[in-house]
C-alpha positions, 0 to 999 in steps of 0.5 A: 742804797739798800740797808739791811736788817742786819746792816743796821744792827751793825751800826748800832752795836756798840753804843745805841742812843735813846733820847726821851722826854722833852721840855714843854714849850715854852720851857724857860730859864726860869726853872731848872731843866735836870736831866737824867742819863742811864748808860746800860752796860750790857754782859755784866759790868765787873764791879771789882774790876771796875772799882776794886778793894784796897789791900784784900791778898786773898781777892788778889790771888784768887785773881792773880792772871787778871788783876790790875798791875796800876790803879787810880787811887779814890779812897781809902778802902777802893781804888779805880781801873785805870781806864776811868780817867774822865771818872776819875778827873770828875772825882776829884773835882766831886762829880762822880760817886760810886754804889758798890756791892749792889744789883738788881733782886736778881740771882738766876745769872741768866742775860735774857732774864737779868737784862729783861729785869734789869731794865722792868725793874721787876722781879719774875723774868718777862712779868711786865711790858714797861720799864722802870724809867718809862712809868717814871717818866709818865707820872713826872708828866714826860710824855712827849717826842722821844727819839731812839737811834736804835732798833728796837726801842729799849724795855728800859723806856717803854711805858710812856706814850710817844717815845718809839721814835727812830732816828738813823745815822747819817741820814737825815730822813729814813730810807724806805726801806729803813722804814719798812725795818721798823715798821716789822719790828713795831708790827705789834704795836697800833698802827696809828701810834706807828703812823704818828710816831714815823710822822715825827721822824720825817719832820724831825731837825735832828742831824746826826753823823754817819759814825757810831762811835760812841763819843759822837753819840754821846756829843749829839746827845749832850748838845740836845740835852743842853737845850731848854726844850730839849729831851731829859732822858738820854739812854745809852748801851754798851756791849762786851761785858761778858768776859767769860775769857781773856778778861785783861786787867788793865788792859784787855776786854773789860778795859775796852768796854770801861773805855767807851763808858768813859769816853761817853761820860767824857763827850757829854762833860765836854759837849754839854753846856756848863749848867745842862752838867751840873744839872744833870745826873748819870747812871749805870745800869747792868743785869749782874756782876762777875765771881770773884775768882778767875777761870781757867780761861782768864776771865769770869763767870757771872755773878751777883753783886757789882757797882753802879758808876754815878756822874754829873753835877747832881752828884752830893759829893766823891764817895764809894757809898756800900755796906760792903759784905766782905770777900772771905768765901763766908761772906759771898754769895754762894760761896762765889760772888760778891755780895749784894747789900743794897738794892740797886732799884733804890738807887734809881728810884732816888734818882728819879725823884732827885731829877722829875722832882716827885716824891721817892714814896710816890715812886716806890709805890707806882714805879716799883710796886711798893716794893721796900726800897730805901731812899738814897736821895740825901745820900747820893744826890743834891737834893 
């Protein structure tokens, strides 16, 4: 069988799947093994599609071709799209939260830029050649065996020895030609990591199933994750969030794109084992949010602030946590976009504290360059 390049982008392009950091050997029972998801929503995932306010006429008529005819009910101030079921079941069950009005330090509304930050956690576009997650990872000790099973290894997981594995699907071993792929795509790297790296490929148990769809993805992942020595780190994407047109309401593009991050969340719930979920923290990440107006084609443009999704049992509690800014054009941003009132780096950097047990300080200072970020960790997660 041939593969090419552009073949396997095809079987990647709806949800990739990174694994990352596994347990010592000889990790036991005897200490608790938190894990810590991070699903990129790539496009710019709308937050007030996502969880829209409660009862603000000017939103809905500035929206009146694209709004939601029914909602889940969260609280008294938010509702939630329909399409989150599995969001809204561990709701109510306190498993899943909400930050909203919140982004990364970015404002430029360009994907290249905002993704290229969104994943460095920096603030000048292509400055740094890691990601927020990988220093994390390197100095909670996480340097072992990572896997990807997509091209190339996301900047998001970049920065932490060992981690640029590929794994195809449906195959248990790599074609040679496969091979030679990966090999061009890592040409810049050393040549010996790549030789170790594809040594761990060919000798790796992992099996896997010749569908991409994204539940399958996320089941293998959860059966990993669940393992003693298995990873801690899984990273999924999701595309299609760029709904400059035909944005759809509840139904429509964005819902479809909502679907498959829950049918993510709804395939780990499912898949993991009982106490690997409650131990485990899951995140959004996406590089911008919509404007609050539609346009004359039925969608949006894109904006600043949005909504990070939170699920798993190292959720505190249900809660939509924001300092929210308001929509009256005064209180948005350049007079077109939700505003940004938290910085959604501070979110991660608890999280990571929450779930590699280090020290929120330490991590402002070494993963995000002392930058002044706010310790949530008490606020959003079992701490």
């Amino acid at each position: 069988m041939k593969i090419t390049r552009r073949d396997f982008l095809k079987t990647t392009a709806l949800t990739s799947l990174y694994f990352a950091g596994f347990a010592a050997p000889g990790y036991t029972n005897s200490g608790t093994k938190k894990n810590l998801v991070v699903i990129m929503l790539r496009g710019g995932m709308d937050g007030l599609c996502a969880i829209p306010i409660k009862g603000d006429k000017n939103f809905e008529k500035l929206r009146n071709k694209i709004n939601l005819d029914r909602t889940l009910s969260l609280s008294s101030d938010f509702d939630l799209h329909p399409a989150l079921k599995t969001f809204k079941s561990l709701w109510d069950q306190n498993q899943s939260a909400a930050v909203h009005a919140t982004n990364i330090p970015y404002t430029g509304r360009s994907h290249f830029d905002g993704q290229n930050l969104m994943e460095s956690g920096g603030k000048i576009p292509y400055q740094e050649k890691t990601g927020w997650l990988g220093r994390g990872m390197k100095i909670a000790g996480l340097t072992g065996n990572g896997l990807a099973l997509a091209l190339p290894m996301p900047l998001l997981i970049r920065g932490v020895p060992m981690n640029n594995n590929y794994f195809p699907v449906g195959h248990k071993l790599p074609y040679p030609s496969t091979l030679k792929i990966i090999q061009e795509a890592y040409k810049q790297y050393d040549e010996k990591l790549l030789s170790e790296n594809l040594e761990i490929i060919q000798t790796r148990e992992l099996s896997n199933t010749t569908s991409d769809e994204s539940w399958v993805l996320a089941s293998n992942a959860a059966n990993e994750l669940s393992k003693t020595d298995g990873p801690r780190v899984a990273v999924f994407e999701v595309d299609g969030f760029d709904t400059h047109a035909a944005q759809g309401g509840t139904n429509g593009a964005h819902a479809d794109c909502l679907s498959d991050y829950d049918n993510i969340v709804r395939s780990l719930k499912s898949s993991m084992t009982k106490e690997a979920f409650d131990n485990t923290l899951i995140l959004t990440l996406t590089e911008f949010g919509r404007t609050i107006k539609q346009n004359s084609g039925n969608g949006t443009e894109h904006g600043y602030g949005s909504a990070v999704l939170m699920a798993g049992g190292l959720v505190k509690k249900a809660q939509v946590h924001a300092d929210w800014p308001g929509l009256k054009r005064k209180e948005l941003f350049e007079g077109r976009d939700l505003n940004s009132t938290i910085d959604a780096r501070s979110i991660y950097a608890s999280a990571m504290s929450t779930v590699f047990d280090l020290d929120f300080k330490r991590i402002q200072k070494d993963v995000f360059w002392g930058e002044n970020l706010q310790n949530l960790s008490d606020k959003l997660f079992k701490v």
